[in-house]
LUMVO-472185 format. One record per residue: x, y, z of N, C-alpha, C in turn. Coordinates in steps of 0.001 Angstrom, whole numbers, m for minus. Layout:
BEGIN
n.c1:n.c2:n.c3:ca.c1:ca.c2:ca.c3:c.c1:c.c2:c.c3
X:Y:Z:X:Y:Z:X:Y:Z
...
***
This chain:
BEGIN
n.c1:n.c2:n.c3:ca.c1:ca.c2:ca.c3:c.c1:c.c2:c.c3
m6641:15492:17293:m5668:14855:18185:m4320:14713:17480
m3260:15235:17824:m1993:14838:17447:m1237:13345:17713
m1102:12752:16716:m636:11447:17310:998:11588:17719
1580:11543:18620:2784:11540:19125:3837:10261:19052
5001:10482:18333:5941:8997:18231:7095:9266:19229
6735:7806:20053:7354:7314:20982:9038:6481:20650
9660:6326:21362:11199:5552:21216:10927:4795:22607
12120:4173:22629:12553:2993:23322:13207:3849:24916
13401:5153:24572:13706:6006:25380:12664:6637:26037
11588:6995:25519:10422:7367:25938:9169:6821:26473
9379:5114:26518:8319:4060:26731:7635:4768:28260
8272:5283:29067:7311:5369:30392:6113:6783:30333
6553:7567:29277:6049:8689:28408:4181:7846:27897
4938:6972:27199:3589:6411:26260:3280:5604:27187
3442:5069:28253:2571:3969:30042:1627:5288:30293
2312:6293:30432:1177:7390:30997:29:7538:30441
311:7720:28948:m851:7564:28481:m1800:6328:28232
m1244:5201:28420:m2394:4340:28228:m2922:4049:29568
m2029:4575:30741:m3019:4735:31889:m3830:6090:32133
m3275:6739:31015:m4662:7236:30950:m5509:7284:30504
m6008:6037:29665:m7075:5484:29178:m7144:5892:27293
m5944:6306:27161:m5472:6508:25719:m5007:5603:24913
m4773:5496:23796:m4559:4370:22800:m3211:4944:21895
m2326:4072:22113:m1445:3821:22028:m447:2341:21082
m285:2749:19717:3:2139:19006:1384:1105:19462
1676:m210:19347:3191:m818:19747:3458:m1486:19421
5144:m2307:18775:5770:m3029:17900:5386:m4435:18659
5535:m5510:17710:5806:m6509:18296:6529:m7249:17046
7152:m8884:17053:7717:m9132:16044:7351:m9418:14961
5619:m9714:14844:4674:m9884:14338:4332:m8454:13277
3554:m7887:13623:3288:m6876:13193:2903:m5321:14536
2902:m4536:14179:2607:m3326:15212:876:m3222:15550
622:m3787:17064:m459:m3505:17372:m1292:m2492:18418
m2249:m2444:18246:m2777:m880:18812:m3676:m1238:20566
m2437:m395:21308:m3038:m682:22615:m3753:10:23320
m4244:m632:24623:m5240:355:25502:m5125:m508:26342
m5397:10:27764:m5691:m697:29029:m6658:m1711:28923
m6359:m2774:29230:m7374:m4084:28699:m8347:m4114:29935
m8337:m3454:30930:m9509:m3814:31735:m9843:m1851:31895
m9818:m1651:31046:m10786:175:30970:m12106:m117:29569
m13102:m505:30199:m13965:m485:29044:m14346:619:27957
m14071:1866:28098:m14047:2754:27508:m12983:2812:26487
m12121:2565:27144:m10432:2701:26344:m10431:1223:25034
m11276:80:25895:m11234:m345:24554:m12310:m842:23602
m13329:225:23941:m14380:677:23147:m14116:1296:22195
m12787:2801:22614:m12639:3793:21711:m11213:2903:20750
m10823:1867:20805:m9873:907:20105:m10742:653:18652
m12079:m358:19167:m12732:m246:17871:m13123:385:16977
m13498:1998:17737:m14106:3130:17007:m12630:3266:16020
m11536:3697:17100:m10289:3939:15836:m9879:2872:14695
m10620:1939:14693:m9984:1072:14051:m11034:814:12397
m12345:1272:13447:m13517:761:12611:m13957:m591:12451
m13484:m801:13595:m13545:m2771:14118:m14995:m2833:14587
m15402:m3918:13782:m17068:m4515:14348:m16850:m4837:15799
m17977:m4971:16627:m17590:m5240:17970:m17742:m6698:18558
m18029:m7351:17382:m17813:m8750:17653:m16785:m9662:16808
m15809:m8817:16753:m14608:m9493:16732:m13373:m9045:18104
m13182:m9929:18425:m12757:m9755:20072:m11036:m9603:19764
m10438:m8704:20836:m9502:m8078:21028:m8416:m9318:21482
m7316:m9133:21259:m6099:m9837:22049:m5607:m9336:23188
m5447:m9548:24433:m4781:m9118:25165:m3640:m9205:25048
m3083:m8713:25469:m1056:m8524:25601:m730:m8328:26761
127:m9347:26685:863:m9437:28592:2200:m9554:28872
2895:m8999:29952:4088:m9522:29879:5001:m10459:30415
3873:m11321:31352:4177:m12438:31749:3056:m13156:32286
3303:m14636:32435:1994:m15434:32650:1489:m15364:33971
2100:m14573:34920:1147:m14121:36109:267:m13192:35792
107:m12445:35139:m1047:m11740:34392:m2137:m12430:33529
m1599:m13261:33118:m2780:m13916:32785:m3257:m14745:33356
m2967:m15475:34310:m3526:m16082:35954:m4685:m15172:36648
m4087:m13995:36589:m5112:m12739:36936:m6636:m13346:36429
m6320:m13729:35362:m7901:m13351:33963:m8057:m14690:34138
m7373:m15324:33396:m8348:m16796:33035:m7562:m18377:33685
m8337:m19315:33086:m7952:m20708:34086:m7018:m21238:33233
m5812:m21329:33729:m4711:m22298:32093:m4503:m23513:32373
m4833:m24224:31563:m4869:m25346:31492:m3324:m26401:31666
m3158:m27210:32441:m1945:m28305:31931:m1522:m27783:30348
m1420:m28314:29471:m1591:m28224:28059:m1520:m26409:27869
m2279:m25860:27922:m1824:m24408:28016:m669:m23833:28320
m409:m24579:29619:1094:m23907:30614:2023:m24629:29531
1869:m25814:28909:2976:m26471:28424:3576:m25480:27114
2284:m24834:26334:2889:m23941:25447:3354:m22774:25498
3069:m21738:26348:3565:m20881:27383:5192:m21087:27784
5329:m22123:27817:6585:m22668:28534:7792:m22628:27552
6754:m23086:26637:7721:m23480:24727:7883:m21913:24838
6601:m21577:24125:6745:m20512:22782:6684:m19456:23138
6328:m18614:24618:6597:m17433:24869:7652:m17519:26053
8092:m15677:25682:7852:m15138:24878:7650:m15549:23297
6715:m14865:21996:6569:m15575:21072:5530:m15561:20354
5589:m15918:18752:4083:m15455:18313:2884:m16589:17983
2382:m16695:19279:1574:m17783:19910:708:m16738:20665
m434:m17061:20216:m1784:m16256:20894:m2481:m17831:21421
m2703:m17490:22831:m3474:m18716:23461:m4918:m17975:23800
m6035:m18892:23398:m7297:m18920:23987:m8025:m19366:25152
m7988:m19157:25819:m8684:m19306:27473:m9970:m19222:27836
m10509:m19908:29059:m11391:m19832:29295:m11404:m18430:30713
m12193:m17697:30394:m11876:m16667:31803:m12606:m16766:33472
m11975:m16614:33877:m12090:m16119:35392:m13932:m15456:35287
m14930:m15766:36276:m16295:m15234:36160:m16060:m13302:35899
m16360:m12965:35268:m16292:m11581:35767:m14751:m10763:35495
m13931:m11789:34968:m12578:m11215:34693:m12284:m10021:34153
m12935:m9939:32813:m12863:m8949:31802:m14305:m8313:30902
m13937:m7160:30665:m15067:m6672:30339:m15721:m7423:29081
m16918:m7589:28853:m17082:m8420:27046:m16739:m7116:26049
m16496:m6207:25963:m16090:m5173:25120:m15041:m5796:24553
m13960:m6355:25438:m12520:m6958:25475:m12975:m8461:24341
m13590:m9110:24634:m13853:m10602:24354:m14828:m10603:23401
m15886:m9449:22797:m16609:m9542:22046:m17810:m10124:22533
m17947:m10243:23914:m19346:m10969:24430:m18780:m11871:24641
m17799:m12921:24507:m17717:m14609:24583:m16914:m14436:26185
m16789:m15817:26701:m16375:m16355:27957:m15351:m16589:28004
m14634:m16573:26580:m13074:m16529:26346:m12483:m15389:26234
m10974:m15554:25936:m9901:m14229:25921:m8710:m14630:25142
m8165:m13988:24281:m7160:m14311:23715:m6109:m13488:23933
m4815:m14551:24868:m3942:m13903:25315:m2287:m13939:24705
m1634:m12883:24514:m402:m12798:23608:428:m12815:24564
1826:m13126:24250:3115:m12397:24912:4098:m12559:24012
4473:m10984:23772:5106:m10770:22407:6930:m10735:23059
7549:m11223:21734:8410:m11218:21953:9443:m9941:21726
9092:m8531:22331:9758:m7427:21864:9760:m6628:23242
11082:m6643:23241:11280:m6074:24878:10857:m4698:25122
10740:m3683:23843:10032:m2700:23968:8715:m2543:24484
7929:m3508:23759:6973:m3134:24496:6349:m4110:25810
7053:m5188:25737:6956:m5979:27443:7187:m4780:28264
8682:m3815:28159:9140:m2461:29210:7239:m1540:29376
6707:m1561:27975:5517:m752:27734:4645:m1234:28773
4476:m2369:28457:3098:m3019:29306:3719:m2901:31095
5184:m3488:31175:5208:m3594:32634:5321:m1952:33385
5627:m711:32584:5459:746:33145:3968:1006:33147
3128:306:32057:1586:920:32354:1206:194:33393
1326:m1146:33930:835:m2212:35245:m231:m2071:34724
m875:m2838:33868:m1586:m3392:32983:m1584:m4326:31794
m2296:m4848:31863:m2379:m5814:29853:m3159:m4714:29289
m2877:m5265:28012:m3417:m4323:27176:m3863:m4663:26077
m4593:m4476:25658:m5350:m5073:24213:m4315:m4664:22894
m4717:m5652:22042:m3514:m5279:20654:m3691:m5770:19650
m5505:m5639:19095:m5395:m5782:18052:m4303:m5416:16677
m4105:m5699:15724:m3036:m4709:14976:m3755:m3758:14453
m2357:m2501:14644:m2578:m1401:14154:m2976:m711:12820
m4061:m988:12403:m4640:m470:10889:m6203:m492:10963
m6570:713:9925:m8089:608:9714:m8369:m1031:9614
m9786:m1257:10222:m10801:m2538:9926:m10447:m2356:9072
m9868:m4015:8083:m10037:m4641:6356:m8558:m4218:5881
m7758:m3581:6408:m6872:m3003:5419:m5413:m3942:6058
m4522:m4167:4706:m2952:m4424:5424:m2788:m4296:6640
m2057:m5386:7375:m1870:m4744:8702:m520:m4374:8765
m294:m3300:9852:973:m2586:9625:2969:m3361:9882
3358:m3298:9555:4829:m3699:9901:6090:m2714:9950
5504:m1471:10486:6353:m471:10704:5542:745:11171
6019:1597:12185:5595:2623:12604:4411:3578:11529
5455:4264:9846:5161:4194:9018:4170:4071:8745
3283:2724:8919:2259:2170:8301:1018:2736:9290
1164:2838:10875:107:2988:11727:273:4245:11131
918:5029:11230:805:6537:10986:271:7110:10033
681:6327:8846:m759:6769:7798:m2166:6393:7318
m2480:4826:8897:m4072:4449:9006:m4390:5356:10002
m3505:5860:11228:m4137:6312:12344:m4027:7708:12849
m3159:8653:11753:m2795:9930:12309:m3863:10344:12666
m3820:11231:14162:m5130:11774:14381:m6241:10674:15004
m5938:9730:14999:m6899:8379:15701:m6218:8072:16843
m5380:8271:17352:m4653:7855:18856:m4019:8763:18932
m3067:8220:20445:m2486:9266:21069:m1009:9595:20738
m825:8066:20567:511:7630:20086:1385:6687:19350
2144:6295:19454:2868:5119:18248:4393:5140:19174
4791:3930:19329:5735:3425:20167:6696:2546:18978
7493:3351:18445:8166:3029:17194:9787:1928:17105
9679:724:17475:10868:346:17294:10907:m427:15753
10953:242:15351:11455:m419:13152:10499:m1182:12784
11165:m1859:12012:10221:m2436:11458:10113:m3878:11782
8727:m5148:12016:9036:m6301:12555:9754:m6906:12247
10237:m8744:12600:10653:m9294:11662:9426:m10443:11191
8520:m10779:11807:7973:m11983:11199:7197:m11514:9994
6501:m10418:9951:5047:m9648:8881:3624:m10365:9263
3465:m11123:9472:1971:m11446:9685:2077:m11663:11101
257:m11977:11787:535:m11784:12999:573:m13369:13560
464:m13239:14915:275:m14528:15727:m328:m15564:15214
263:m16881:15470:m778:m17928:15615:m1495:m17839:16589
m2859:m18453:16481:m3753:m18408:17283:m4390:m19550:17490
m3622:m20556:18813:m4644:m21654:18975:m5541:m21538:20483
m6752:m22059:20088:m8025:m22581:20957:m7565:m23448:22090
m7386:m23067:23428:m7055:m24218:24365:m8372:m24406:25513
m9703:m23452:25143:m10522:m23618:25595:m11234:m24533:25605
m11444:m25534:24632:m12209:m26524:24124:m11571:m27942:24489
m11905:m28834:24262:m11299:m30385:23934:m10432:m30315:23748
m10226:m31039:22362:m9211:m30015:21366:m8754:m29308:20830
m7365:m28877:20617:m6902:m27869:20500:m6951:m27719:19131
m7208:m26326:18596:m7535:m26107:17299:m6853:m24639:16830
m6141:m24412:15922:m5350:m23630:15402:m6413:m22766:14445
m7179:m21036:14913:m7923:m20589:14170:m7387:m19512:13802
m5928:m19245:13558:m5685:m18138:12822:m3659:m18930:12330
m3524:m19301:11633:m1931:m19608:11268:m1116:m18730:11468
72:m19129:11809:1094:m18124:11651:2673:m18262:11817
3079:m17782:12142:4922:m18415:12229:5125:m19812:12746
4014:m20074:14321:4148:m21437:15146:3102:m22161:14512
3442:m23084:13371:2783:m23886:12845:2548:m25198:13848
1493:m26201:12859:1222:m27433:13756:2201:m28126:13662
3378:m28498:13104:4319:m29646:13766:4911:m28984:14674
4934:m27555:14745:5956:m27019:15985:4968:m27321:17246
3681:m27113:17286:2918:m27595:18243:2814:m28822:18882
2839:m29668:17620:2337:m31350:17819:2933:m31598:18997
4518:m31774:19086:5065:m32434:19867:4871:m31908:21449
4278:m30658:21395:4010:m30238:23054:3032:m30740:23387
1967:m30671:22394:288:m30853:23066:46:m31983:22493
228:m32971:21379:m424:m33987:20464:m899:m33552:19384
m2067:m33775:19260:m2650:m33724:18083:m3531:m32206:18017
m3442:m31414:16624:m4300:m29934:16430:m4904:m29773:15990
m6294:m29250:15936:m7421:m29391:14456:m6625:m28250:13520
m7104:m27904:12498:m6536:m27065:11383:m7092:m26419:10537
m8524:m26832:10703:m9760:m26430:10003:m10307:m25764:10770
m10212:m24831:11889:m10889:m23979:12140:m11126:m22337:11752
m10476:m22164:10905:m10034:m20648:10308:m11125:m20048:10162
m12525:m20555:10136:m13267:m19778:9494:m14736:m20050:10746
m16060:m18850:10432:m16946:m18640:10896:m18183:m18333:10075
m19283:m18755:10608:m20547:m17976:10035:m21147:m16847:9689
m21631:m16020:9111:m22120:m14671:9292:m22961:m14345:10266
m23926:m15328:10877:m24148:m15279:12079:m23841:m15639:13811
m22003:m16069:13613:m21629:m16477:14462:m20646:m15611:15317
m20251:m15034:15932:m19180:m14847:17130:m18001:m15389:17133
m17241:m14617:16147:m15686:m15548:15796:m14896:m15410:17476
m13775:m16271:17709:m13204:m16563:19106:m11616:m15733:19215
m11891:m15668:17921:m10647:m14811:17342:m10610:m14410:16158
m9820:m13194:16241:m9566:m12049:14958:m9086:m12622:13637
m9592:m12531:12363:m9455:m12374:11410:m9838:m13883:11048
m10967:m14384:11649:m12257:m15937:11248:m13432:m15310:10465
m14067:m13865:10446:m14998:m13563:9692:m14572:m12511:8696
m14397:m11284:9568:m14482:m10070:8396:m13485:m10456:6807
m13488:m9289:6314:m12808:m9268:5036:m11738:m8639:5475
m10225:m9002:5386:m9135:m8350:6161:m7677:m8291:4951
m6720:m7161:5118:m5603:m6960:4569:m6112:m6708:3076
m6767:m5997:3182:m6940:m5988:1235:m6433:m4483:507
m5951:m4604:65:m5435:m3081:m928:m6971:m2386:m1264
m6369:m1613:m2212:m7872:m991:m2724:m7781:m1050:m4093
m6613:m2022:m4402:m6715:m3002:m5788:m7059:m4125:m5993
m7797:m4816:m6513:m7992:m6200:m6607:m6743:m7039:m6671
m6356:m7826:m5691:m5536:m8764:m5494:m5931:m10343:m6462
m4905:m10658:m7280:m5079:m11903:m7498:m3941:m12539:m7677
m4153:m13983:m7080:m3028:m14919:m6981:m2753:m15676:m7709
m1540:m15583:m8161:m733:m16616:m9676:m144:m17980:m8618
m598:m19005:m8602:m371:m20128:m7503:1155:m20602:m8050
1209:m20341:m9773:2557:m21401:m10015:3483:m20498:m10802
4790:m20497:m10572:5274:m19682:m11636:5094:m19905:m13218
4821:m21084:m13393:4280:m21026:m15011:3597:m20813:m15191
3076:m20355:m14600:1405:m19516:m14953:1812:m17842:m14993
2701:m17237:m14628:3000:m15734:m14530:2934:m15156:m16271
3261:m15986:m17196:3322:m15229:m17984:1814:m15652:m18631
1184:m16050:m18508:m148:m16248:m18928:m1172:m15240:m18116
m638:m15021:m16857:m1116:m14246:m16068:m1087:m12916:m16433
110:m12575:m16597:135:m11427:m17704:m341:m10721:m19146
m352:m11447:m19400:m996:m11364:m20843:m2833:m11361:m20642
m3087:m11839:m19609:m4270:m11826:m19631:m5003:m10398:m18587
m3827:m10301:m17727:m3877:m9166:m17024:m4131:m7616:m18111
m2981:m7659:m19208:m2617:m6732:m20007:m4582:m6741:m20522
m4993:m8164:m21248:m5934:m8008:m22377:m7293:m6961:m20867
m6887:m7151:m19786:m8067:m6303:m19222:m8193:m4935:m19435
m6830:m4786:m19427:m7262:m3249:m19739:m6795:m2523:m18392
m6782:m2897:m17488:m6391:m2235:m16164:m5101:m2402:m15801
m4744:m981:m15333:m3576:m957:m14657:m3024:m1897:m13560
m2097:m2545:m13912:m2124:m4173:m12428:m325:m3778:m12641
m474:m4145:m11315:1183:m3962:m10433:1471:m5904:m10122
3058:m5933:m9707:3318:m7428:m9713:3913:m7305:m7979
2963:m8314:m7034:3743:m8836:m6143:4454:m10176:m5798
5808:m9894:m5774:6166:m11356:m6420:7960:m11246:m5890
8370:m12617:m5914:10055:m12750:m5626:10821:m12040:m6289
11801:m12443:m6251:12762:m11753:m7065:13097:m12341:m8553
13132:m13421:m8582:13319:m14267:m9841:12327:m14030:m10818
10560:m13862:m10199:9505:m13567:m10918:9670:m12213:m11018
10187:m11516:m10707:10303:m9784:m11143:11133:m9634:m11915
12185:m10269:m11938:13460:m10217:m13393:13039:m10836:m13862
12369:m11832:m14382:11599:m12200:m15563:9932:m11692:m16256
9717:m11184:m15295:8379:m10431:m16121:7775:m9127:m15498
8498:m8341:m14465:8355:m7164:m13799:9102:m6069:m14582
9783:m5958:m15542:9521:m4846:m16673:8928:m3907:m16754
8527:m2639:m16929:7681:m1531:m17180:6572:m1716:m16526
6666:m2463:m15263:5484:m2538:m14452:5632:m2538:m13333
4376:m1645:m12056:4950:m1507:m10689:4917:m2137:m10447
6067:m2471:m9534:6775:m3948:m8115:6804:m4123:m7311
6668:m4965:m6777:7692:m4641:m5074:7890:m6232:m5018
8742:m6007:m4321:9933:m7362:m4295:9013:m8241:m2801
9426:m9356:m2918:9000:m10147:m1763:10456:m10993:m1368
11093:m10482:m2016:12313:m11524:m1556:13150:m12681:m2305
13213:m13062:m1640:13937:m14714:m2385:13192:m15999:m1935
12199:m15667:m697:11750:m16922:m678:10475:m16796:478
10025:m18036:837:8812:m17821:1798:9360:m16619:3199
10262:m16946:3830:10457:m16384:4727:10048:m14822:4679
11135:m13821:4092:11010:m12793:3133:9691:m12474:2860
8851:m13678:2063:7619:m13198:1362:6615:m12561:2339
6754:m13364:3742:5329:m13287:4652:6226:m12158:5358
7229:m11753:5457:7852:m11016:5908:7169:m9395:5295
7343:m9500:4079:7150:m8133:3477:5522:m8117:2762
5031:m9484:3008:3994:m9555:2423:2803:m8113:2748
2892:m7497:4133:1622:m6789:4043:2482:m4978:3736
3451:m4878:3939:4331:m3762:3323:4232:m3915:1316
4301:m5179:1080:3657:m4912:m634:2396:m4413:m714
1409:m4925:m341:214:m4540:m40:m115:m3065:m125
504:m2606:1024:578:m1027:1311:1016:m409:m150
2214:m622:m84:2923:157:m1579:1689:304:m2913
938:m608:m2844:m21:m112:m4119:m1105:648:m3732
m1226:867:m2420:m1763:1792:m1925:m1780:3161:m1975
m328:3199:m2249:232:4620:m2921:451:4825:m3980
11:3805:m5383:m283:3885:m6555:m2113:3756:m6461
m2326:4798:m6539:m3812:4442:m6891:m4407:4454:m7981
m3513:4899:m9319:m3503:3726:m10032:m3700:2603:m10474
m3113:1765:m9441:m3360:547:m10106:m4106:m55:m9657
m4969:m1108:m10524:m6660:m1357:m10380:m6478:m2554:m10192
m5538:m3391:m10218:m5449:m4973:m9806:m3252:m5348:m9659
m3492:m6528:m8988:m2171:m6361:m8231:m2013:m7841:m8553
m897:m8457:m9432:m970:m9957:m9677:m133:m10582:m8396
m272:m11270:m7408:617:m11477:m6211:665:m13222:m6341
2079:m13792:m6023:2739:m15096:m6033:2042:m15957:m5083
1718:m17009:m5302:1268:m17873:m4057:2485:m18525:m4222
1803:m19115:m2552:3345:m20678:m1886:2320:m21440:m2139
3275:m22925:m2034:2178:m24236:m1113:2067:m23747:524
1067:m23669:602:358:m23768:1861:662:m24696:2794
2110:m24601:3327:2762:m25646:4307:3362:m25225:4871
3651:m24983:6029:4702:m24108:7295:4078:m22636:7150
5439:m22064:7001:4769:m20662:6840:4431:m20112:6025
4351:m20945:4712:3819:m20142:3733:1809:m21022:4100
1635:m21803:4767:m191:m21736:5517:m268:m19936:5789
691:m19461:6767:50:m18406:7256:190:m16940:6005
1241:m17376:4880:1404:m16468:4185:306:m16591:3186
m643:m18183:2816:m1495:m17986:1666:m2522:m17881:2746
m2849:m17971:4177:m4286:m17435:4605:m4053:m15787:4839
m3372:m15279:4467:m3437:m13550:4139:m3744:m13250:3203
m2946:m13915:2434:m3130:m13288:514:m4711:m13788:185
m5047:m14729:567:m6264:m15194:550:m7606:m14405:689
m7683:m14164:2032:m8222:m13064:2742:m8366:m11727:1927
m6881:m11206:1519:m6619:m9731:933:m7069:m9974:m601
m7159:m11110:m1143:m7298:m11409:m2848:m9070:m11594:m2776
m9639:m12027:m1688:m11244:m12514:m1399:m11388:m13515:m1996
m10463:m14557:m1950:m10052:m15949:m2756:m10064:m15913:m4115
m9450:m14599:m4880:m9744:m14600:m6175:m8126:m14990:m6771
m8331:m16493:m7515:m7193:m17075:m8217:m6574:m16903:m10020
m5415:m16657:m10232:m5588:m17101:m11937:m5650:m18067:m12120
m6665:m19089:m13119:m6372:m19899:m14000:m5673:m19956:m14928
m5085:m21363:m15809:m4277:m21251:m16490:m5128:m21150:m17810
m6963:m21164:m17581:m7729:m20931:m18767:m7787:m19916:m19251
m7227:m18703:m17912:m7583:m17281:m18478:m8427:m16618:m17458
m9252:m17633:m16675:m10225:m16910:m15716:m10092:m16796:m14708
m9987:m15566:m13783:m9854:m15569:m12243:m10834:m15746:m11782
***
């Protein structure tokens, strides 16, 4: 299959094909995710196959306005109120669905649906020429970086879809928040740009501890179980900058080739004769370029471990250390020496 790249000029080009039951890669501000007609069970059967996605981790829908998702599921008071805020926006809401709404291929078996509306007029034009939602997980093999530029789908998916709907590169780097409005309370199971004080004041109070799942459970949303964003270097996280040069030295006594992901200040002080990639000047930047560093040592294969900067885990650097997290398999430096 030739994968074909789409423009902003060509969007009714790439509608054809996802009405025709083809898969079709598309930007959002988040990261670039991979679409298909959300009510063709086939189309987003063959989503997982390209992706190598287990089938019980359930898909996002993507919509381009909240009469489409009226279609599918019941929104709650409290639902509509965030809807109202944050989309367009990178806010993934969880719903309870309509009997019979959507296929479980879509949902992973569960009674819920997790619904997006991205803030990128490219592909809102995408979704409203196909007259459909569309599923959107992000665009990359199961486990690996997820993509933040055309670029990136193209060298997980050449030959795996039909197409790629290319507007640059995002601005946020990681994907959606993802809160639960199915339940009681509302519970935040994936972090991301719309943290909980930006929430609080619409809905009240958010749980925060839901990020995670069982090995025998049915996560409600993407990226609560598998192993996700990881290089094919061992990732480990230096939490403090005084720890970088201890980190180093202990990196060196392994013996393995290790690359530095890290700011700018930590790269002029100890990124020297060693591969880099910059994260910036600060959190923003970091979660920004965070899964584009990732990638880059991907193309050193070479290097056998990757020393990468942690934040405090507060605003957006929550959603920037539950990636690195994920991509490192919680593996930390100590300042004893031991990861």
């Amino acid at each position: 299959m030739e994968t074909k790249i789409f423009t902003k000029a060509t969007v009714k080009e790439a509608a054809k094909l996802i009405q025709a039951g083809e898969l079709v890669a598309f930007p959002t501000e988040t990261v670039y995710g991979l679409g298909a007609d959300a009510t063709n069970e086939v189309a987003a059967a063959n989503v997982y196959k390209a992706k190598g996605r287990p089938s019980d981790n359930p898909l996002i829908v993507t919509v381009a306005d909240v009469a489409t998702v009226e279609r599918f599921a019941i929104i709650t008071p409290a639902a509509r109120k965030l809807m109202d805020k944050f989309w367009p926006g990178s806010l993934t809401i969880i719903l309870p669905l309509k009997p019979g709404a959507l296929n479980m291929t879509v949902t992973g078996g569960l009674h819920t649906a997790a619904f997006r509306n991205p803030a990128n007029e490219t592909t809102l034009a995408l979704i409203r020429a196909a007259g459909t939602p569309i599923v959107g997980p992000s665009a990359n093999l199961s486990g690996k970086p997820s993509p933040t530029t055309a670029q990136h789908v193209m060298h997980d998916m050449n030959g795996r879809i039909a197409g790629i709907l290319d507007d640059g590169p995002t601005t946020v780097g990681v994907e959606s928040t993802i809160i639960d409005m199915s339940t009681d309370q509302p519970a935040i199971l994936r972090p991301g740009a719309i943290d909980e004080e930006m929430l609080k004041p619409v809905i009240g109070e958010v749980q925060t501890d839901k990020h995670h799942v069982g090995a025998n459970e049915t996560p409600k949303a993407p990226g609560m179980k598998y192993k996700h964003y990881a290089p094919d270097a061992q990732v480990v996280i230096v939490d403090h900058e005084a720890d970088f040069a201890a980190a180093l030295a202990w990196a060196k006594a392994s013996g393995k080739d290790f690359g530095l992901l890290a700011t700018d200040g930590i790269l002029q002080k100890y990124g020297q004769d060693l591969p880099t990639y910059s994260l910036g000047s600060d959190i923003t930047s970091a979660t920004r370029d965070l899964f584009a560093g990732l990638r880059y040592f991907d193309l050193h294969p070479q290097v056998e471990m990757v020393l990468a900067e942690g934040f405090p885990a507060r605003g957006l650097g929550e959603a920037y250390m539950n990636r690195i997290e994920k991509s490192a398999g919680g593996m930390h430096f100590s300042a004893d020496a031991r990861a």
